[in-house]
C-alpha positions as CSV (number, residue, x, y, z in Angstrom):
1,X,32.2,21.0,-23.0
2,X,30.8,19.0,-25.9
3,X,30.9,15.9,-23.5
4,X,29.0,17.4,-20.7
5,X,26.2,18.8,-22.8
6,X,25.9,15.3,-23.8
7,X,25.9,14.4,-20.4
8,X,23.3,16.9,-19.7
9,X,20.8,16.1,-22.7
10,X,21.4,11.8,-21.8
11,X,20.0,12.2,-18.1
12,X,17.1,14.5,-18.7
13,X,15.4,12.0,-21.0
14,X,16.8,9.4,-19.1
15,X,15.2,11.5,-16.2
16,X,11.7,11.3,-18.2
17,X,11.7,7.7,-18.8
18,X,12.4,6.7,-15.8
19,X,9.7,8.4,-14.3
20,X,7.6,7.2,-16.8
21,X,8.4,3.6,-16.1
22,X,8.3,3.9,-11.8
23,X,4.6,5.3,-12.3
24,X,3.6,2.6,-15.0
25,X,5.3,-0.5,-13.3
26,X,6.3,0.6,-10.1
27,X,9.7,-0.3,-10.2
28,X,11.2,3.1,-9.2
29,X,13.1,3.6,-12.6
30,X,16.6,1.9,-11.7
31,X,16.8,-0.6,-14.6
32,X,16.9,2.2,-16.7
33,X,18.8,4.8,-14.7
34,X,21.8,2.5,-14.3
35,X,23.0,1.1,-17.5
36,X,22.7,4.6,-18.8
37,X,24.7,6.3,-15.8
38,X,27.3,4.0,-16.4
39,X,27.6,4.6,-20.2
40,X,27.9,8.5,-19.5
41,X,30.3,8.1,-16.9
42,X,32.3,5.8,-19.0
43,X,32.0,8.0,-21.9
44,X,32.9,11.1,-19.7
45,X,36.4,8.7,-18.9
46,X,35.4,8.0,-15.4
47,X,35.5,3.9,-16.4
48,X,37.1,2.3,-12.8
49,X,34.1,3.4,-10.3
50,X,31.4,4.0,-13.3
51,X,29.0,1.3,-12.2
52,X,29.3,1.8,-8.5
53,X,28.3,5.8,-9.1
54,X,25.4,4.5,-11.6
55,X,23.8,2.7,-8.6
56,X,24.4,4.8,-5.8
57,X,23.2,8.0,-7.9
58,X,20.2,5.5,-9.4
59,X,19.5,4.3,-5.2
60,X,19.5,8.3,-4.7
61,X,16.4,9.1,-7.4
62,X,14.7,6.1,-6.7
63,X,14.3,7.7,-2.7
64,X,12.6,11.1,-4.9
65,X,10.7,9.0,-7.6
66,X,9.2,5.8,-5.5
67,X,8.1,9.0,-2.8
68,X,5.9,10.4,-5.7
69,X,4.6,6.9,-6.9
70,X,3.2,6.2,-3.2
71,X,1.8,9.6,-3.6
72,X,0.4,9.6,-6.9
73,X,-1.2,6.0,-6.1
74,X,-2.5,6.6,-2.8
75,X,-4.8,9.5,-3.8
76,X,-6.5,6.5,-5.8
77,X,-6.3,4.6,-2.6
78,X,-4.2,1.8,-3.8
79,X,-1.2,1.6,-1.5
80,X,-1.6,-1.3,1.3
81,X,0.2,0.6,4.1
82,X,-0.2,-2.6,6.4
83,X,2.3,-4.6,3.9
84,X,4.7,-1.4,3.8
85,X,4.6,-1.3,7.5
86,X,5.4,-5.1,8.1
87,X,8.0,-5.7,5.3
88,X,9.8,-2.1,5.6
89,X,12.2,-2.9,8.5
90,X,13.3,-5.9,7.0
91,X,13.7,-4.5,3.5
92,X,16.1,-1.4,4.7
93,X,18.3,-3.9,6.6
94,X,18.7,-5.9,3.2
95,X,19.6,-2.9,1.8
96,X,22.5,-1.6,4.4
97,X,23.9,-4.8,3.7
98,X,23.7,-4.7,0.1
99,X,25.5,-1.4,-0.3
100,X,27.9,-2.7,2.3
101,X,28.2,-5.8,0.0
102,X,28.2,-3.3,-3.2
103,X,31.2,-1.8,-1.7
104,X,33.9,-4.4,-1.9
105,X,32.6,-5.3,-5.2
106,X,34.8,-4.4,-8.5
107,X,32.9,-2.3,-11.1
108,X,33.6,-5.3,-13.3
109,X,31.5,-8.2,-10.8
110,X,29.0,-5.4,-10.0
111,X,28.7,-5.1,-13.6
112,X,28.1,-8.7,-14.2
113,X,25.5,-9.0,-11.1
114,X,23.2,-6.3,-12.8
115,X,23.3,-8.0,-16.1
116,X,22.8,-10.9,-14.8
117,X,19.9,-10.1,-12.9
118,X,18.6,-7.9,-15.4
119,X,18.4,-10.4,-17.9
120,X,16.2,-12.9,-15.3
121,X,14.3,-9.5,-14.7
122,X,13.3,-9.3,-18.6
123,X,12.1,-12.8,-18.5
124,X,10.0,-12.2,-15.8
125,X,8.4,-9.1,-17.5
126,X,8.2,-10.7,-20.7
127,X,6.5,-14.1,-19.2
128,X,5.2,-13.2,-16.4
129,X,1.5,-13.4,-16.0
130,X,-1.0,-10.9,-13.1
131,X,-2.7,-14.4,-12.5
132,X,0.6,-16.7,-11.0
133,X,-0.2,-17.3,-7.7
134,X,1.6,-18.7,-4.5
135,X,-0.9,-18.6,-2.3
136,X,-3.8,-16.4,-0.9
137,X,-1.9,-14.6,1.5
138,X,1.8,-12.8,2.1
139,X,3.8,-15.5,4.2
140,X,4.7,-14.9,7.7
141,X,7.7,-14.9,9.6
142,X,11.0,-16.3,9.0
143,X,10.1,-16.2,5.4
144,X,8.9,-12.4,5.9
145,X,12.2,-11.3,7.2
146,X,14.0,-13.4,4.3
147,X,12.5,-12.1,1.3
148,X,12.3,-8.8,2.3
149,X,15.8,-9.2,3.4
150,X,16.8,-10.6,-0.2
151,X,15.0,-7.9,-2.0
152,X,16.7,-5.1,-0.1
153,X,19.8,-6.8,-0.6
154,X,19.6,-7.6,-4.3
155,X,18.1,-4.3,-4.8
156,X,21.0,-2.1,-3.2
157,X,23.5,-4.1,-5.5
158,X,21.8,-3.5,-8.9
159,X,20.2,0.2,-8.2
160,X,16.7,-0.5,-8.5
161,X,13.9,0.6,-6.4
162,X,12.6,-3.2,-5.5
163,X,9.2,-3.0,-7.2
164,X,10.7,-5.7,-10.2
165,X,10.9,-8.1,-7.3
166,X,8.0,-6.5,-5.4
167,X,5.6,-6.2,-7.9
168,X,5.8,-10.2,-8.8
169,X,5.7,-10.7,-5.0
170,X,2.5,-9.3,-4.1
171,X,0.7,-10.4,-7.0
172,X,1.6,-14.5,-7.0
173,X,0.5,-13.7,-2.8
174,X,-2.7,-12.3,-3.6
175,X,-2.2,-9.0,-4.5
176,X,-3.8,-7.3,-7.7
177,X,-1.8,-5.7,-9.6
178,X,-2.8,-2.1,-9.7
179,X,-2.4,-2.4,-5.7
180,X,1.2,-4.3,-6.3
181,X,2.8,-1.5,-8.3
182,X,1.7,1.0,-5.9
183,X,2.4,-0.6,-2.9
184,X,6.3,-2.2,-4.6
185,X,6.6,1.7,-5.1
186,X,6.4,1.9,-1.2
187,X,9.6,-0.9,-1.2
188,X,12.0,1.8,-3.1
189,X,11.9,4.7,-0.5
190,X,12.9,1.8,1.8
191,X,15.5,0.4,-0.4
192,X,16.7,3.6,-1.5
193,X,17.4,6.0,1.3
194,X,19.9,3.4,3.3
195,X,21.1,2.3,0.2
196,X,22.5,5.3,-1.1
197,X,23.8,6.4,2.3
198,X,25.6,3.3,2.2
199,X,26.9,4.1,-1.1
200,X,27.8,7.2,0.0
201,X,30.0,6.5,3.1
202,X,31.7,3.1,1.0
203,X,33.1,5.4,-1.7
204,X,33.8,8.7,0.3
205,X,37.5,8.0,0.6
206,X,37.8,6.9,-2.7
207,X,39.6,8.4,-5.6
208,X,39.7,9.2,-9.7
209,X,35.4,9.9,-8.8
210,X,33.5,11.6,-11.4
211,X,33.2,15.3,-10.2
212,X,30.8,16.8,-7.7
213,X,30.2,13.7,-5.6
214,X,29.3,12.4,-2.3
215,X,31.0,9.0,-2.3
216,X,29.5,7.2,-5.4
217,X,26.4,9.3,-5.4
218,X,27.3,12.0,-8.4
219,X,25.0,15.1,-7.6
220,X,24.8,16.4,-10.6
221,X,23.0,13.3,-11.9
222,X,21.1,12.8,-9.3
223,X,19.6,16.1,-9.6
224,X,19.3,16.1,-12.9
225,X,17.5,12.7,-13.5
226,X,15.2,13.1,-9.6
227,X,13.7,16.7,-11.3
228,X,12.7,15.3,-14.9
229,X,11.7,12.1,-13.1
230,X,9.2,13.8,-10.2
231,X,8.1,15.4,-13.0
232,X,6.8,12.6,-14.9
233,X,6.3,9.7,-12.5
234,X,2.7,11.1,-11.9
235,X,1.7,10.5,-15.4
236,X,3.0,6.9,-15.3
237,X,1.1,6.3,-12.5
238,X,-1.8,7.9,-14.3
239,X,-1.5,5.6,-17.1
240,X,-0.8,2.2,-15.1
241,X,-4.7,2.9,-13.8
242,X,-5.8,3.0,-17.3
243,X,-4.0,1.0,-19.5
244,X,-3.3,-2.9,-20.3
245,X,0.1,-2.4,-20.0
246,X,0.7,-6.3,-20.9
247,X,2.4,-5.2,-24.6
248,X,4.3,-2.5,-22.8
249,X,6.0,-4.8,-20.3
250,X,7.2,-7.3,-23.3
251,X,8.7,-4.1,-25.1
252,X,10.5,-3.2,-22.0
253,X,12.1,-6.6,-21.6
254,X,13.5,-6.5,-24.9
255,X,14.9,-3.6,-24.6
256,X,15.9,-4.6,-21.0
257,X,17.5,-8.1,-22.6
258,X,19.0,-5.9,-25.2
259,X,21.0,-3.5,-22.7
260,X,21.9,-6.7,-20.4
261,X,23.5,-8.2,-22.7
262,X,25.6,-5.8,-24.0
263,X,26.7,-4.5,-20.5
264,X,27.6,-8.7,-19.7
265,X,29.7,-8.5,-22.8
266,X,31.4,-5.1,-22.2
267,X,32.5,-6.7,-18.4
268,X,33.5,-10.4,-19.6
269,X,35.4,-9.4,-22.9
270,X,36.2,-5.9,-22.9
């Protein structure tokens, strides 16, 4: 009982932070939601399909938390609908065939993917700079239909909502930032929903699952951390229109860095 009131207490301010962070950086919450679902579930003694149920259940709040960023930032007028509408399709084909991928993963590789990629993530938030840019424009097609592709895919595998790859996207093509993290926000409801259907369908059949599951999405979480994160999404998004948020990134990616590493150590060494 102690364990599950643990549980409980973990995701609601996991919940609350990872609203926080969607609304502030538009990046739907994932990097946070994922690490600590698999901890939980670990801790819980569900270890052999932890991580796979930390991204599906992360995929499944991102759908609820990246709707309410869009929302939140559109009243201030700062979602480009035009991008959404040309990149979308592309984006929630990458991300069918990312959970597809996902699925014939072991916990341990899908493990190493996120840390991986989380650790290049934290660079990028700790380094990266609003005024990189690429060119004045988004490109056209093929290269459309291939970054979009790569950032469903690469999204669907680590549990994240896409604005971390969206974000720096639209801003070294031209994009402010204000209207990047609103309109990245836009990427995780297309990232999200396939996603975590995929998720769910791959681990269906599959046993020793944490309780009260639909394949590797665990309900419970996911309606624990989707209510305390709709809650305070809005207020992130409040503050990204009103704050430098340049110290706040590089304390992010620390603490990103810090979590990485210690999740790429747990896999390769035990």
């Amino acid at each position: 009982m102690e364990h599950y009131l643990i549980y409980l207490l973990t995701l609601l301010a996991v919940g609350a932070f990872a609203g926080l962070i969607a609304g502030l950086f538009g990046i739907g919450g994932g990097v946070v939601m994922v690490p600590a679902m698999y901890y939980t579930l670990v801790f819980l003694g569900y270890p052999e399909h932890a991580m796979h149920a930390a991204v599906g259940t992360s995929l499944a709040v991102i759908v609820i938390t990246s709707a309410r960023s869009v929302l939140a930032h559109a009243k201030k007028g700062a979602v480009d609908f035009g991008v959404l509408k040309k990149w979308c399709p592309w984006i929630v084909l990458g991300a069918l065939a990312g959970s597809a991928i996902a699925g014939a993963i072991p916990t341990r590789g899908l493990v190493v993917i996120f840390a991986l990629t989380a650790l290049v993530l934290s660079l990028q938030f700790f380094f990266g700079r609003a005024d990189w840019k690429l060119g004045d424009d988004l490109p056209g097609q093929p290269f459309r239909a291939l970054l979009a592709g790569s950032i469903g895919i690469m999204s669907a595998l680590m549990g994240i909502g896409g604005g971390v790859f969206g974000v720096t996207l639209l801003t070294v093509f031209g994009r402010s930032i204000h209207v990047a993290v609103a309109t990245a926000a836009g990427f995780g409801v297309a990232i999200g929903f396939p996603a975590a259907l995929g998720f769910v369908i791959t681990g269906w059949s599959v046993a020793d699952r944490a309780p009260f599951s639909l394949g590797f999405v665990s309900m419970p979480g996911f309606a624990l951390l989707a209510i305390t994160a709709v809650v305070v999404t809005p207020l992130g998004a409040s503050l990204a229109h009103r704050l430098n948020a340049a110290r706040l990134r590089q304390a992010f990616a620390i603490g990103l860095a810090l979590v990485a590493l210690n999740m790429l150590r747990s896999a390769v060494w035990g």
